[in-house]
N, C-alpha and C positions, 0 to 999 in steps of 0.2 A: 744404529746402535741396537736396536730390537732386534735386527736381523741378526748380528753378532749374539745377543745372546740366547737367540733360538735357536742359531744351528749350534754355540756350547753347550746345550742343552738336550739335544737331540744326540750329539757327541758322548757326554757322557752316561748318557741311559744304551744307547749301542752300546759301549765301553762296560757300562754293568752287566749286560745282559751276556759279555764273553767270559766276566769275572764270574757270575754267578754259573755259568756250565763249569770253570776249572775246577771250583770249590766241592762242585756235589763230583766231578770226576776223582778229585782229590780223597772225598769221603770214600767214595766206593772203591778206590784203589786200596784205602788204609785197611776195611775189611776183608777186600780180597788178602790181602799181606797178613793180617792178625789169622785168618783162617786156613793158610797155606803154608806156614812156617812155623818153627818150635825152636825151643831156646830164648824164648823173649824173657826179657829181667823180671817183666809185671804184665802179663797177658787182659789181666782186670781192670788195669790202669789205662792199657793201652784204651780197650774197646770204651774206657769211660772218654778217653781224650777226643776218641773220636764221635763219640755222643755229642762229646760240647761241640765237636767242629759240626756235627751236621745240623744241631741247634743255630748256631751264627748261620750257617749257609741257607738255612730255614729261614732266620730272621731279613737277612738278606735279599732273597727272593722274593719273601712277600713286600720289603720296601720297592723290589724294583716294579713289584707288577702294580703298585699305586702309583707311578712315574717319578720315585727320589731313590735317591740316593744313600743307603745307610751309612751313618757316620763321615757322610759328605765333609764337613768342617773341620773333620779331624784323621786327617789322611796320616800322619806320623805318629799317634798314637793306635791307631788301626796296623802300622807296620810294627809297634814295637808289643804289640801284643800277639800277635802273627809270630814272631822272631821267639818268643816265649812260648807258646805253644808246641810252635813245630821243636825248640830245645827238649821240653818238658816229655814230649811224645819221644824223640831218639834217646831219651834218656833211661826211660820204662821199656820200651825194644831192645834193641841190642846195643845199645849207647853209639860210641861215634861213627859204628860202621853197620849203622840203621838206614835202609831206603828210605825211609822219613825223612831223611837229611835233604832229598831231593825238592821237597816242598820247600825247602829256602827261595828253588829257583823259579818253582807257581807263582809263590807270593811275589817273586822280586819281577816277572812278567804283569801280575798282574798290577801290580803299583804304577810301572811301565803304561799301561792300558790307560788306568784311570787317572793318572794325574800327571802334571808337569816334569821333566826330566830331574829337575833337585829334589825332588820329592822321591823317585826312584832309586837315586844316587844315595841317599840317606838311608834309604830303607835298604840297599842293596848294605853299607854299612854296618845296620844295627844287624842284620842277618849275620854276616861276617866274625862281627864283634859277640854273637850271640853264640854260634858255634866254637868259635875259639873259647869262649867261657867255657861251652860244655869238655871240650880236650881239657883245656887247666882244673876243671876238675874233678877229671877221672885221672890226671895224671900227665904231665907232660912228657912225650916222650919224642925219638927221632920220626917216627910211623904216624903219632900223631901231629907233629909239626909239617906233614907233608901232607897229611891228610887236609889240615887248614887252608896250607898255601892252596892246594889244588882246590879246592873249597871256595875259598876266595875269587880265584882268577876265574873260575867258570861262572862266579854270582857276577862279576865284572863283566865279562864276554855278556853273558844272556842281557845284563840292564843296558849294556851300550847298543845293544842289535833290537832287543826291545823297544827302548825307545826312540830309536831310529825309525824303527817301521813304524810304530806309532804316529812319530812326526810326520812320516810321508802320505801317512793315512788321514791325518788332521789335514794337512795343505791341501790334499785331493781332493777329501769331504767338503773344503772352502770353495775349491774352485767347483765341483760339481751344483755346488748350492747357487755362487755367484752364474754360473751358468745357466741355472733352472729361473733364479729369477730374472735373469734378462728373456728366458724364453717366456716366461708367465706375462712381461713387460711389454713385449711384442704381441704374444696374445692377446692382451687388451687392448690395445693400439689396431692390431688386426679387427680385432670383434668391433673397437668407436666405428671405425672405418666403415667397415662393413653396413653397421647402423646407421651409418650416416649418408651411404651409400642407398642405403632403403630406404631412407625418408626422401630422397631426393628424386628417390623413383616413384614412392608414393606421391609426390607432392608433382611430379611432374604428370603421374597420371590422371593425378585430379585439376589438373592445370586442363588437360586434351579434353579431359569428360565435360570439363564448365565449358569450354570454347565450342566443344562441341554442339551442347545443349544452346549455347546463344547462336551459332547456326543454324541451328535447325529453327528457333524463334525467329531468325532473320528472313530466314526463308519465307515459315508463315505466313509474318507482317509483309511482307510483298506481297504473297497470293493475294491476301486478306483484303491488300489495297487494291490490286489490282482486279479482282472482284467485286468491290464495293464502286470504285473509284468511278465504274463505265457506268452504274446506273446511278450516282450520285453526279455525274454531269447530263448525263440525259435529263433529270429531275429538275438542274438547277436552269436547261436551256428550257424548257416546258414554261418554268418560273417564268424566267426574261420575258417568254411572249405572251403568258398570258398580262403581266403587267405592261405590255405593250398597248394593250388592250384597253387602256382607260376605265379601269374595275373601275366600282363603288369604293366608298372608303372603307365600311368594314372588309373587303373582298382584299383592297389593297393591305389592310393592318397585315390581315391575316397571310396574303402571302409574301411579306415581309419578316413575318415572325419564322413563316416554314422557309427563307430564304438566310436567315440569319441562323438556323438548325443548322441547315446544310454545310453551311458556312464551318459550322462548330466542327461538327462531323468530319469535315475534310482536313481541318487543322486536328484533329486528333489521330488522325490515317498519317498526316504528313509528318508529325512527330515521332508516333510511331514506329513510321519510315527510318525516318532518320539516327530514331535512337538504333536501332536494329541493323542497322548499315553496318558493313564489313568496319573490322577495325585500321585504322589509317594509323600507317607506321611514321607519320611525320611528324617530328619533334620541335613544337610551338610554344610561342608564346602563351599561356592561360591564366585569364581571369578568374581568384576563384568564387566569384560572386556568380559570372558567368554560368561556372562549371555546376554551381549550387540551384540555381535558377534552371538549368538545362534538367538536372536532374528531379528536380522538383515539379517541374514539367510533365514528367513521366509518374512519379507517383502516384500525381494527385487520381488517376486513375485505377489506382489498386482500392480496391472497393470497401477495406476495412481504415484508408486512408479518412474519408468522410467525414468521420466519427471522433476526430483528433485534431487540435488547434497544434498548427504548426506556424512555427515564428521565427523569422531570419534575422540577423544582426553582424550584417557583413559587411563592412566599409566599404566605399567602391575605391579607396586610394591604397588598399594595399598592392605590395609589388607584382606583379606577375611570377609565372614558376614557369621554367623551360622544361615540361614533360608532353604525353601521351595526351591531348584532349578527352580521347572517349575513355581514355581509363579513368582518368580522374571524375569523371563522369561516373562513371560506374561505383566506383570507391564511394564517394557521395550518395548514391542511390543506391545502396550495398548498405550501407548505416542507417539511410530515413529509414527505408523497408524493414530493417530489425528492429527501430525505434517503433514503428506504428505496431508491428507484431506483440512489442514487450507489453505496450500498455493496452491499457480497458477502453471503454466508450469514455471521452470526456478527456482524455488523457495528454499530458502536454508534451512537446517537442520544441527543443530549440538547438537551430543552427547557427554559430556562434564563431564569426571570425577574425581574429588577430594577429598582429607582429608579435614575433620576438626577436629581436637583433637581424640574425637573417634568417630568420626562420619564418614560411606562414604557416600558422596555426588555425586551422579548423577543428571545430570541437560540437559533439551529434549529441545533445541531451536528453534525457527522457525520465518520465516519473513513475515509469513502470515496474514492474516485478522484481529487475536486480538479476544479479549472477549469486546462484551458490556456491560459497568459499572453497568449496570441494572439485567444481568446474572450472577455476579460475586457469587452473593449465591446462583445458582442455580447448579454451575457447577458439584458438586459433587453428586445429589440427583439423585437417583436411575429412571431413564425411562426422563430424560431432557438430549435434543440433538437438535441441529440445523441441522443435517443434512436431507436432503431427506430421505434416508435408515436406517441412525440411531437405535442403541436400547437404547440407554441412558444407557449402563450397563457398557460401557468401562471403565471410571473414577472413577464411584463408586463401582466399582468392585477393581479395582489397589489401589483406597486410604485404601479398606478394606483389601485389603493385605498387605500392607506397615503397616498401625496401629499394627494388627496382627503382624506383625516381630517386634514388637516394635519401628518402625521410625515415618516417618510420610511425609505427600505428600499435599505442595501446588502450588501456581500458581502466576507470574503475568502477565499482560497481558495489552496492546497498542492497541484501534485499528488503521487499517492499519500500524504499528510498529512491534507487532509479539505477542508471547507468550512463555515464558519460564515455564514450569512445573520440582520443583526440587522434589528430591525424598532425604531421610534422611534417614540411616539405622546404627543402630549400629554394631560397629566394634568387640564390646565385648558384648557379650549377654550373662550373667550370668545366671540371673532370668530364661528366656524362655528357656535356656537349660535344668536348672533344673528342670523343670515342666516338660517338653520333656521327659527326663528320668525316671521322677515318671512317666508319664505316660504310660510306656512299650514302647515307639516309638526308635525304633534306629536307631542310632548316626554314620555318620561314616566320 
């Protein structure tokens, strides 16, 4: 409906803009005529008649160049004063057989132009009826009874061909419109596309950059181990013999105490290890107590962990989820790590899990600083991070694992109140197993 009346609108300001060149053509022909010719009834009368017309064509103009239309509402009194005009003007000329007579057929094209075909048909009428007034009276005679009829049938010819091209000019300007905006429709459809197209590239190249950077970590924690690992058993066989030895007691405390280090030490290289292991495409059963545990494993080694009471509340009878182990591993230690970041020394955390219908539900608490309301659509876009060190990949990495398992992962968040990030995963994953298995990947 808007569009309808944008492009009548746009219609009839083109359509003024051909009326207002006829009228000032009209003006400047009538001086050319007053200036070139002798014998006129009223030479004074004329050039005043055409004063007023170039007044209205004045008036005219400056309506159009505001964007309306003058005397828009009153298209039949616009013609029946037109029909008076141009009478008044043949009549001060040379009366019925005045070139001014020919403005019957300006006006009667351009009524044609600006308005509906009954509307031209009328006007083409009171023109008609307006110059046979002017014959009756100056006199009716045979010359001017031929002079009407021929008068008439050429006001007829011109409105019926006028507003015929008119009309064809209106259906074409609809379809050329109806055309433009099917192209503007596709345009935007092209340009989502496109966009969507680029986020998908972005989000896949910040998908390579994270995998990348946890290879090259994995790599690391091998070296790391496997450099530690040869003089961490040398040290611990040294142990074995010397308490082979039948020490003293404080000799034995103490290399008990350096034998239980050792001990630590190596279960932190083995973890390590194994957090950092290649990702395994095998689609398992997971506990997410397990997964929460696995992951917490791994933090408690980030060294601003320390300084934070972190607290779990994870049933051990919820149902398992058929996804990724080390991803959901990650998603999990993806949230402690921004929970320990967000808050101060003293600061609390809690890991939080439960059912809903089939759904489990994990949920990462903290009492920290918050999201500002301004970030809240930023938080999940690949390379957006507040922090100093930051890669922005933690979040949008964890929600493309989660979607991927078929769940899903949002946020809310307080500042100086906290932030809670829940996590959604399905309990029964039918669909994604079944793709899994079409896919040759095993199950176990």
């Amino acid at each position: 409906m808007a569009s309808d009346r944008t492009e009548k609108r746009n219609w009839e300001l083109a359509a003024e803009s051909i009326v207002v060149q006829l009228r000032w053509f009209g003006v400047a022909m009538g001086y050319v005529l007053v200036q070139t010719r002798t014998g006129l009834h009223n030479p004074s009368a004329v050039r005043a008649f055409l004063a007023l017309g170039a007044g209205y064509a004045a008036l005219d103009t400056t309506f159009h160049r505001m964007g309306e239309v003058f005397l828009k509402r009153w298209p039949l009194f616009v013609s029946l004063m037109e029909s008076v005009f141009i009478t008044l003007l043949c009549y001060q000329d040379t009366q019925l057989s005045s070139p001014f007579r020919w403005y019957y057929l300006l006006s009667s094209i351009c009524a044609a132009i600006r308005y509906r075909p009954t509307v031209a048909w009328v006007t083409c009428g009171l023109h008609a009826l307006s110059f046979a007034g002017l014959a009756w009276s100056l006199g009716m005679t045979e010359g001017s009874i031929a002079e009407v009829e021929q008068m008439a049938i050429i006001l007829a010819w011109v409105t019926w061909a006028s507003s015929s091209l008119a009309g064809i000019l209106r259906a074409t300007g609809s379809s050329l419109a109806a055309a433009n905006l099917d192209l503007e429709t596709h345009r935007a459809e092209l340009e989502d596309r496109v966009a969507e197209r680029t986020d998908a590239l972005h989000a896949a190249q910040a998908r390579v950059i994270h995998q990348e950077k946890m290879a090259a970590f994995g790599l690391l924690a091998a070296g790391i181990a496997h450099e530690v690992g040869n003089p961490l058993a040398a040290l611990s066989s040294l142990l074995q013999m010397l308490r082979r030895r039948n020490p003293d007691i404080y000799t034995a405390d103490k290399l008990d105490l350096a034998d239980r280090q050792l001990t630590r030490i190596q279960r932190t290289i083995r973890e390590l290890v194994d957090f950092s292991r290649p990702t395994s495409t095998i689609v398992s059963r997971v506990r997410l107590g397990e997964a929460v545990d696995e992951a917490l494993g791994i933090a408690k080694y980030y060294h601003r962990t320390k300084d934070r009471a972190i607290t779990t509340d994870v049933p051990t009878d919820l149902p398992p989820i058929l996804a990724l182990r080390d991803h959901i591993t990650q998603v999990v230690l993806n949230l402690v790590l921004n929970a320990v970041d967000a808050t101060g020394k003293g600061g609390q955390i809690r890991v939080v899990g439960r059912r809903e219908a089939e759904w489990v539900v994990l949920a990462v608490e903290d009492d920290g600083r918050g999201i500002d309301a301004s970030d809240h659509h930023r938080v999940f876009q690949p390379y957006f991070t507040t922090k100093p060190q930051g890669t922005g990949l933690g979040l949008f990495v964890s929600r493309k694992i989660v979607e991927e398992q078929g769940g899903e992962l949002s946020f809310a968040s307080s500042p100086d109140i906290g932030t809670t990030f829940t996590v959604r995963l399905p309990s029964v994953r039918v669909e994604p197993l079944l793709a899994t298995v079409a896919a040759g990947e095993e199950l176990v």
